[in-house]
C-alpha positions as CSV (number, residue, x, y, z in Angstrom):
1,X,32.8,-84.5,66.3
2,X,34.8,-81.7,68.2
3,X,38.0,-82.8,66.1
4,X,36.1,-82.5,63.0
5,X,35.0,-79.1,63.8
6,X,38.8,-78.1,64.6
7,X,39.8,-79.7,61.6
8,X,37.0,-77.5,59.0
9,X,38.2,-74.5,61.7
10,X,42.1,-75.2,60.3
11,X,41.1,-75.6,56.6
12,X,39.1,-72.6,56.5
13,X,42.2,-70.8,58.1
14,X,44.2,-72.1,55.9
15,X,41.9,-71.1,52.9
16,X,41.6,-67.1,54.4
17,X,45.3,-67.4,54.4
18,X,46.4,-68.3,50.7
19,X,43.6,-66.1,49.7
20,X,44.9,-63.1,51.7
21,X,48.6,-64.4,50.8
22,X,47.4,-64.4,46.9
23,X,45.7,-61.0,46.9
24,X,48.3,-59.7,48.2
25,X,50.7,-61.4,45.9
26,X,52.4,-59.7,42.5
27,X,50.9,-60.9,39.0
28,X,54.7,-62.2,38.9
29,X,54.4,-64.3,41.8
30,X,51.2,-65.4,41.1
31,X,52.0,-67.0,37.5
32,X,55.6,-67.9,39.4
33,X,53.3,-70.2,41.6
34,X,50.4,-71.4,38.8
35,X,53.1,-72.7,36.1
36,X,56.3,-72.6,38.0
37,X,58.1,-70.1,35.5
38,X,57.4,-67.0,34.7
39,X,57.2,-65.2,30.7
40,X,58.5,-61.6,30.5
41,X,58.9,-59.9,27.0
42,X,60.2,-56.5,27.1
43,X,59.1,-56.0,30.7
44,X,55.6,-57.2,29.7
45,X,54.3,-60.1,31.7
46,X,52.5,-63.0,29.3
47,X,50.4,-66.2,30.1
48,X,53.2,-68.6,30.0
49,X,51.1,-70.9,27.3
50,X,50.0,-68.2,25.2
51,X,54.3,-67.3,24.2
52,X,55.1,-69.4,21.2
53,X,58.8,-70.8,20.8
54,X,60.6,-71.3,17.9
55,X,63.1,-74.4,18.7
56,X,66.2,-75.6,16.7
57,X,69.4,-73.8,15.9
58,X,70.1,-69.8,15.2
59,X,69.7,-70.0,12.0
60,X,67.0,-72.4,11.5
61,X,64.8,-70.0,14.5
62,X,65.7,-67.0,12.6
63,X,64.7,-67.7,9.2
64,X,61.7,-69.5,10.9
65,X,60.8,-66.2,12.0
66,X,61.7,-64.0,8.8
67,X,59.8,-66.3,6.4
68,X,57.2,-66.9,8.9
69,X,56.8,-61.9,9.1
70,X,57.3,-62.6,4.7
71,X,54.6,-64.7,4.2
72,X,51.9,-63.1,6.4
73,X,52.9,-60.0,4.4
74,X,53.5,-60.6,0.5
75,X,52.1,-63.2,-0.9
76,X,53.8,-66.6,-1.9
77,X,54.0,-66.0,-5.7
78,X,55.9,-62.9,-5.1
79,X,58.3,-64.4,-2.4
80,X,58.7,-67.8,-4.7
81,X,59.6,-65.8,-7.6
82,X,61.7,-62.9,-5.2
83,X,64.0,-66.2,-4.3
84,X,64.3,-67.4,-8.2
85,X,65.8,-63.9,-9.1
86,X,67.9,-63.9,-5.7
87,X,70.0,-66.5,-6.9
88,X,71.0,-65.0,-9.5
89,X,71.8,-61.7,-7.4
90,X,69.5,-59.5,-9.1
91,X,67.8,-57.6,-5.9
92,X,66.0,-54.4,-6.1
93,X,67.1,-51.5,-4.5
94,X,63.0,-50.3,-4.3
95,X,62.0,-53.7,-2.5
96,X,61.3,-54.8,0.9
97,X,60.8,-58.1,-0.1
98,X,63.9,-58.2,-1.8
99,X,66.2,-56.6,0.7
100,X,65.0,-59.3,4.0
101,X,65.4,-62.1,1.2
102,X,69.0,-60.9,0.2
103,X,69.4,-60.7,4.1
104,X,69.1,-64.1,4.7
105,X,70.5,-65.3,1.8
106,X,73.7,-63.2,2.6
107,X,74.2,-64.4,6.0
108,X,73.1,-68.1,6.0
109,X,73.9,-69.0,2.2
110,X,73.5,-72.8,3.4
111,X,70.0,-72.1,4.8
112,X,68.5,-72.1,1.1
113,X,66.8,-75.5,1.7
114,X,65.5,-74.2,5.4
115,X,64.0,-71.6,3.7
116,X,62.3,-73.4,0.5
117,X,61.3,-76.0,3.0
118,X,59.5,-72.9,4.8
119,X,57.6,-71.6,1.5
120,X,56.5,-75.3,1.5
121,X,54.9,-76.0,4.6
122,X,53.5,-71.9,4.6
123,X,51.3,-73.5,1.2
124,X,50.0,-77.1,3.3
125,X,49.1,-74.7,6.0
126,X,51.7,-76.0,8.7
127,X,54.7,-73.5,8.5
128,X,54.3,-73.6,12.7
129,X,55.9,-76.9,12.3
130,X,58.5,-75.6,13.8
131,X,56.8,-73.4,17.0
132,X,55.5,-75.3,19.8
133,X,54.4,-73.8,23.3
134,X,56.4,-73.7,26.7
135,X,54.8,-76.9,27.9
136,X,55.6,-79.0,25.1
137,X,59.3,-77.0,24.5
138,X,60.0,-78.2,28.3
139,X,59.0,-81.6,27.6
140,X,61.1,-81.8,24.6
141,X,64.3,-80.5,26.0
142,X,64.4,-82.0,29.8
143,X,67.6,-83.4,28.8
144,X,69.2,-81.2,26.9
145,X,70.6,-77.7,26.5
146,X,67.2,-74.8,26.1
147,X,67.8,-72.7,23.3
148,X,65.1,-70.1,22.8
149,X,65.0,-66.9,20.2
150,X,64.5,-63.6,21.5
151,X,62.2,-61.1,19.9
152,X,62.7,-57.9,20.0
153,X,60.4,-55.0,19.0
154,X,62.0,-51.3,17.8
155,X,59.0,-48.3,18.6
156,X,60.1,-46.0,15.5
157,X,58.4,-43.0,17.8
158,X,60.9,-43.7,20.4
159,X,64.2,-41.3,20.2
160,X,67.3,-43.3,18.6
161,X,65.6,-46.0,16.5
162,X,65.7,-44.7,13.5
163,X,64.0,-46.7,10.7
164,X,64.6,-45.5,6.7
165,X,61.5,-45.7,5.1
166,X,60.8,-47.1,1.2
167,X,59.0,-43.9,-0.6
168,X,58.0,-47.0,-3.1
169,X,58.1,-51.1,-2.2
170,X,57.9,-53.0,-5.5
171,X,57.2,-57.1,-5.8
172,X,57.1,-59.0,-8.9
173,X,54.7,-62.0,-9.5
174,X,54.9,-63.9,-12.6
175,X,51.8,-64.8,-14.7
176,X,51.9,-67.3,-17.1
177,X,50.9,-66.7,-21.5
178,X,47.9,-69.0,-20.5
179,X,45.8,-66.5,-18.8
180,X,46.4,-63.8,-21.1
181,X,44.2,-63.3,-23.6
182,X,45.4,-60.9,-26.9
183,X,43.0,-58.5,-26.0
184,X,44.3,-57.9,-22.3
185,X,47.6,-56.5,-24.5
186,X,46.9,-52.9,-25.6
187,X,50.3,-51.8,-27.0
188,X,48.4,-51.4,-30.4
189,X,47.0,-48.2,-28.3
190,X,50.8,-46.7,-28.5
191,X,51.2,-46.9,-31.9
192,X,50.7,-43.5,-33.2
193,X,52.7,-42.2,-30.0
194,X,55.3,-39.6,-30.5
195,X,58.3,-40.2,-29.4
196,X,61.8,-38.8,-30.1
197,X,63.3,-42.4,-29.3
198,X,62.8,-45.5,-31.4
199,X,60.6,-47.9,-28.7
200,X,61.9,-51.4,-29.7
201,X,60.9,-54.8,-28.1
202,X,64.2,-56.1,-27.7
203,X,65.2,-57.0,-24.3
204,X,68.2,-55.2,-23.0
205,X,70.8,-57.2,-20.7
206,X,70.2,-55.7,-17.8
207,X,66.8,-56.7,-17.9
208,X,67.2,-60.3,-19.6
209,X,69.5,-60.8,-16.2
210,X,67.2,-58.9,-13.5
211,X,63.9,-61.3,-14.8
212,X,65.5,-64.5,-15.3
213,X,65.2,-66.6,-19.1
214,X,62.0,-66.4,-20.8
215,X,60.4,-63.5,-18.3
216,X,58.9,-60.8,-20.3
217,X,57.8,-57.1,-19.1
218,X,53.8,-57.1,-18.7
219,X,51.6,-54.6,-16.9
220,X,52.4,-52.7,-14.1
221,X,50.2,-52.0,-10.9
222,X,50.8,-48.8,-8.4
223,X,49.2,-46.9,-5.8
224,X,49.8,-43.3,-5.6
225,X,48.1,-41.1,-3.1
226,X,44.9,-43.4,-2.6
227,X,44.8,-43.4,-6.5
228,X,45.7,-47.2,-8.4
229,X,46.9,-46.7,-11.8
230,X,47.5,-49.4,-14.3
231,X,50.0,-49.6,-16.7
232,X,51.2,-51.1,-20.1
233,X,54.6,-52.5,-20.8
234,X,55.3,-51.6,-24.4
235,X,59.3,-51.2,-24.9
236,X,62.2,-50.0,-24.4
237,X,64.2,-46.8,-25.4
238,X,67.3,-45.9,-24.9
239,X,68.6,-42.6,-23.0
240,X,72.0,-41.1,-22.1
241,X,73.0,-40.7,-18.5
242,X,75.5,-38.0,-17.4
243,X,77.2,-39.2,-14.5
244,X,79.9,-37.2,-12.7
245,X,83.0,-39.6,-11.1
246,X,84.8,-38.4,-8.5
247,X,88.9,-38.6,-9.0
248,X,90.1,-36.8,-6.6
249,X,88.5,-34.2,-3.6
250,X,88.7,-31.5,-5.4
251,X,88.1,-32.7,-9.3
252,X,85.6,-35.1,-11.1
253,X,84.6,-35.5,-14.5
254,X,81.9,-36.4,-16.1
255,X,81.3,-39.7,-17.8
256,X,78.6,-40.4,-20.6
257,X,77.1,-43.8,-21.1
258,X,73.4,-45.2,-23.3
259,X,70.9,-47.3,-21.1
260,X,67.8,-48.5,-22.2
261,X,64.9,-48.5,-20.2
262,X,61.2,-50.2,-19.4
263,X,58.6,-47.9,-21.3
264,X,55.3,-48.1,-19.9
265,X,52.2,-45.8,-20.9
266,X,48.9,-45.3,-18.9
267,X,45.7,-47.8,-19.7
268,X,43.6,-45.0,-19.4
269,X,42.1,-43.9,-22.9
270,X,42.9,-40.5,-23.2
271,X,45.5,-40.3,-20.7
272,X,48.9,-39.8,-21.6
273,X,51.1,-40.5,-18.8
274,X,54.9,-42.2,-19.7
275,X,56.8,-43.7,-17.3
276,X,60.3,-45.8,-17.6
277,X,61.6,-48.4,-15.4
278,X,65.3,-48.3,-14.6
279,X,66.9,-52.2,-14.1
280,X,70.2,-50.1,-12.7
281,X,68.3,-47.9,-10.3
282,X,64.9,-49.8,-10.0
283,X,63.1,-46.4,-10.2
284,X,59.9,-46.4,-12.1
285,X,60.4,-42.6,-12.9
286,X,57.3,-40.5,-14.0
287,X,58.2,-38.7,-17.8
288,X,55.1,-37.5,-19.1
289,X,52.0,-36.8,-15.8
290,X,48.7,-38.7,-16.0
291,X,45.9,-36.8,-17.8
292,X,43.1,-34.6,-15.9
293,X,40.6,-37.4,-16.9
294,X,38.9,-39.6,-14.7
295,X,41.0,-42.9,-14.5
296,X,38.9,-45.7,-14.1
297,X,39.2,-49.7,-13.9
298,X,38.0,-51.2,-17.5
299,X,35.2,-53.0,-17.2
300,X,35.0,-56.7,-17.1
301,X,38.7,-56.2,-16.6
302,X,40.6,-60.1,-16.5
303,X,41.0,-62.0,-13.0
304,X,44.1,-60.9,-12.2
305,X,43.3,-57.0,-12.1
306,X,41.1,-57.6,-9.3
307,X,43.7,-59.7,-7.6
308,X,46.4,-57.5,-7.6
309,X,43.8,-54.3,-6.8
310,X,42.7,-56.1,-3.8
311,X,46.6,-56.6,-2.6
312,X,47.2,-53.0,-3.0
313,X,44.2,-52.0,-1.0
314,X,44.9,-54.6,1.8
315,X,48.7,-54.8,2.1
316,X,49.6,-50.9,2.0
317,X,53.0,-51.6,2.3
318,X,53.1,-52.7,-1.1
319,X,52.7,-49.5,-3.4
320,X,54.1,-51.6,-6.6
321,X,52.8,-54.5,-8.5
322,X,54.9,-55.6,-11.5
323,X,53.5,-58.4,-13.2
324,X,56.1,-60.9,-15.1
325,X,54.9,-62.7,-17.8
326,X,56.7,-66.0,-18.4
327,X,57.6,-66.5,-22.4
328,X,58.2,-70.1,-23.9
């Protein structure tokens, strides 16, 4: 009995001791002891199975983790199309989207099947494919070399990270003749429009190359200051640009040259705003101000109005919707 006692004695002991030794211990040192490893991420101390890894080579970890920040922010019909038009080098210089893509297409021109492989498993729902937790990454790699991707985060607030910020960030989605009906089209609205250029339908190069074959010009969806406006593709006009070259320090001269640009009118009745669309600059410049009159959704508008108004009231990032519609 007596050795029993001295034995419960040395186990309660032994309990007040790792509980002192434990209280007393550093949240490092205590996760150090619970898992056997310890997580830091810019100084930050995380639950070792709550830090997702992203396993394979560079490239395939870094456009993992690129495709993986695209498609929780634009949505697939905008990134599928972004990559059609990125093979034929035709970026926008007013486009988020289109700068990361041109990023990775740039610097890892073989990992076009990485990243369409990507776009596939992001629409079946199992783009973490590729991401497992520590456990499972330890078990996988016991034998071989550990190769993990480091994330780093840039506070724009802190002094020396600079970050250049996109007054406007464009995307293009296509929509196919199908699910337009003729009355969605309201270009007979424009007819009696004065204008001191001849608005004709045929497509100039630039844009024929920027779209892709057999993608047309359609409506045009924008936020600006908390207001949505919608808009109505209905031609082109051409315009001269003055443009001064530099030849030496001290001289330039100045060089004359026709464009033709996107014209697009307001869908508000009464409302006379003009914009035009520039393929060169991809600037969707203001030419004539909206109207003083209240600019209101149509009502029963088609489907794809509320679609698009919904993704510029939830991804406000996106200020720019250009719809694409795809000819025969």
């Amino acid at each position: 009995m007596e050795d029993n006692n001295e034995d419960k004695k040395e186990d309660n002991i032994n309990e007040n001791n790792e509980i002192e030794i434990s209280q007393n211990m550093s949240p490092e040192d205590k996760t150090l002891v619970e898992y056997g490893y310890i997580t830091k991420i810019n100084g930050e101390l995380f639950n070792p199975e709550e830090v997702s890894i992203l396993i394979g080579d560079p490239m395939t970890r870094e456009i993992t983790q690129v495709i993986n920040f695209l498609c929780e922010s634009y949505p697939l019909e905008a990134i599928s199309y972004c990559i059609q038009r990125c093979y034929y080098n035709t970026f926008s210089k007013t486009s988020l989207l289109d700068k990361i893509m041109k990023y990775l297409l740039t610097k890892y021109p073989e990992g076009e099947l990485i990243i369409n492989n990507l776009l596939f498993a992001y629409k079946d729902n199992h783009l973490t494919a590729k991401i497992t937790n520590v456990n499972q990454f330890n078990s996988a790699n016991d034998d071989g070399e550990r190769q993990l991707t480091k994330l780093v985060f840039y506070d724009p607030s802190k002094e020396g990270v600079e970050v250049k910020k996109l007054n406007y960030n464009e995307i293009f989605i296509e929509i196919d003749d199908i699910y337009i009906k003729d009355k969605d089209d309201d270009k007979d609205d424009y007819k009696n429009i004065d204008d001191n250029n001849i608005i004709s339908l045929d497509e100039n190069e630039d844009q024929a190359n920027f779209l892709c074959d057999k993608h047309h010009l359609y409506k045009r969806f924008c936020r600006r200051h908390n207001n949505i406006y919608v808009f109505n593709f209905v031609g082109f006009e051409k315009i001269k640009i003055l443009k001064k070259k530099k030849k030496s320090k001290k001289n330039s001269e100045e060089i004359n040259y026709d464009t033709s640009c996107a014209v697009f009118y307001c869908e508000q009745k009464g409302c006379n705003s003009k914009y035009r669309y520039n393929f060169a600059s991809n600037r969707f410049l203001e030419i004539s101000p909206h109207s003083t009159c209240l600019h209101n959704i149509k009502e029963n508008p088609p489907f794809y109005y509320k679609q698009n108004i919904d993704l510029l009231n939830e991804k406000k990032h996106i200020t720019d919707i250009q719809l694409v519609r795809i000819g025969k």
